[in-house]
C-alpha positions as CSV (number, residue, x, y, z in Angstrom):
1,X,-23.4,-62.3,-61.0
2,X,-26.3,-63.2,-63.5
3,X,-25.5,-61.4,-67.3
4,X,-22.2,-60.6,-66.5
5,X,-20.5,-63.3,-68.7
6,X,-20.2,-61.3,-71.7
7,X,-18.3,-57.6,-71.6
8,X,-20.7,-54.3,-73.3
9,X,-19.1,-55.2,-76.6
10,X,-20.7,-58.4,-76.6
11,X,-17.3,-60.5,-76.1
12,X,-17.0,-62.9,-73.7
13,X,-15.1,-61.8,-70.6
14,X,-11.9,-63.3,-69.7
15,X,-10.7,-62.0,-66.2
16,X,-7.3,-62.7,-65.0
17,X,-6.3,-65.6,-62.3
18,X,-4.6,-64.8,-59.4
19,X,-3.6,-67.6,-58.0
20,X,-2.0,-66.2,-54.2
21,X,-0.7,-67.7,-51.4
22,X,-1.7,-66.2,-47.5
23,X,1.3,-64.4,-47.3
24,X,0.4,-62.2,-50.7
25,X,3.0,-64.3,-53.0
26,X,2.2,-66.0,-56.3
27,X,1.8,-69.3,-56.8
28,X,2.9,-69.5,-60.6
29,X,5.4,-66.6,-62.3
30,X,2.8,-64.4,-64.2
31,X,3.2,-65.4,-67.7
32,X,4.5,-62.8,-70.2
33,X,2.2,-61.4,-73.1
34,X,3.1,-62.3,-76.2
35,X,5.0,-58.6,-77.9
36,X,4.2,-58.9,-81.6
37,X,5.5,-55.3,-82.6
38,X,5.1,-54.7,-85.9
39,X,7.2,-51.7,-87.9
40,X,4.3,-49.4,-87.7
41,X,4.4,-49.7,-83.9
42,X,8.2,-49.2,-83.6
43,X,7.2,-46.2,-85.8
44,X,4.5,-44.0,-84.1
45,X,6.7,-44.8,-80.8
46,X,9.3,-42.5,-82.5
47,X,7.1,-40.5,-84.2
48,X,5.4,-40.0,-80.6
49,X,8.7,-39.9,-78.7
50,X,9.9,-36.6,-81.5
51,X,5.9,-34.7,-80.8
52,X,6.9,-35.0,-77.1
53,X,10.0,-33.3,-77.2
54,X,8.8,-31.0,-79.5
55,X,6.4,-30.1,-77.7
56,X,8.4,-30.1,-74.3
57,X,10.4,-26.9,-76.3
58,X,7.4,-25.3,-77.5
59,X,6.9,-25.2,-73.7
60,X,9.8,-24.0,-72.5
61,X,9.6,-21.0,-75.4
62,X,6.1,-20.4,-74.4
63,X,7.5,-19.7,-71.0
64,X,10.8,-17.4,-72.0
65,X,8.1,-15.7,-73.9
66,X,6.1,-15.5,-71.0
67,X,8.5,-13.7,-68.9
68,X,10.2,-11.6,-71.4
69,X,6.3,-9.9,-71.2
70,X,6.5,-10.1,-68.0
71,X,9.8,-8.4,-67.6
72,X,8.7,-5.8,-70.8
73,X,5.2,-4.5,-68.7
74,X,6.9,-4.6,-65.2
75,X,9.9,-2.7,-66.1
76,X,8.2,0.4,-67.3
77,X,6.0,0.3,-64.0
78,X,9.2,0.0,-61.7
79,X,10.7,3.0,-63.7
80,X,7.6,5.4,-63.7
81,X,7.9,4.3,-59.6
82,X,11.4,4.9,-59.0
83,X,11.1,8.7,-60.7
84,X,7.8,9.3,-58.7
85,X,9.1,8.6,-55.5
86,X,13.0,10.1,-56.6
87,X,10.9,13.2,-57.7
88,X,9.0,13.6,-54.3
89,X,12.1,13.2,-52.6
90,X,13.6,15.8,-54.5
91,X,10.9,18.1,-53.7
92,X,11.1,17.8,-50.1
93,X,14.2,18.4,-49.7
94,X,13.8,21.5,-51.9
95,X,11.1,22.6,-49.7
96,X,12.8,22.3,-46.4
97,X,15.7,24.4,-47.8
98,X,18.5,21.3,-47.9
99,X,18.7,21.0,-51.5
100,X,22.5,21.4,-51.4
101,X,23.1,20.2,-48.2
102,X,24.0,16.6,-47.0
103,X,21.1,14.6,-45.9
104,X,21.4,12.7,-42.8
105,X,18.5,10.0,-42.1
106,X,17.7,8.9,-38.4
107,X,16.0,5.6,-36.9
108,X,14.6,5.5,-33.9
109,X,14.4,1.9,-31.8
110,X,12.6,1.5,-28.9
């Protein structure tokens, strides 16, 4: 295509050759790129490879935290719940005159 020889930066472009038989194999091994890793390199890799794992823990207190909250608002709820509905049970049975008396529950299948 016409004016696309040079990439937006103004460098020429160099694509890649793929040189490929029929059947989808290469002609030639790909050649390797040439790793020039200087000490600042080796550096942020450990630098980066110590944020990830810290950050990996801030997650996994983020979500203890979470559900210690979780646990601390739903446990008052489940409380307040349970006397409500031991309270009205209480008062039922008061009502119908078997306060002292042994409770027998039925089911019915049909």
């Amino acid at each position: 295509m016409p004016g696309m020889e040079h990439a937006p930066s103004g460098h020429p472009r160099n694509p890649p050759v793929l040189d490929m038989t029929l059947d989808g194999q290469f002609r030639t091994a790909p050649e390797a790129p040439a790793s020039r890793r200087s000490w600042l390199d080796r550096a942020l890799g450990k630098v980066s490879g110590l944020a990830l794992l810290v950050a990996l823990g801030a997650g996994g207190l983020l979500l203890a935290a979470l559900a210690v909250l979780a646990v601390s608002v739903l446990l008052p709820v489940v409380l307040m719940a349970a006397a409500i509905g031991a309270g009205t049970l209480y008062w039922k049975l008061r009502r119908a005159g078997l306060a002292g008396q042994r409770l027998r529950f039925v089911v019915v299948r049909r």
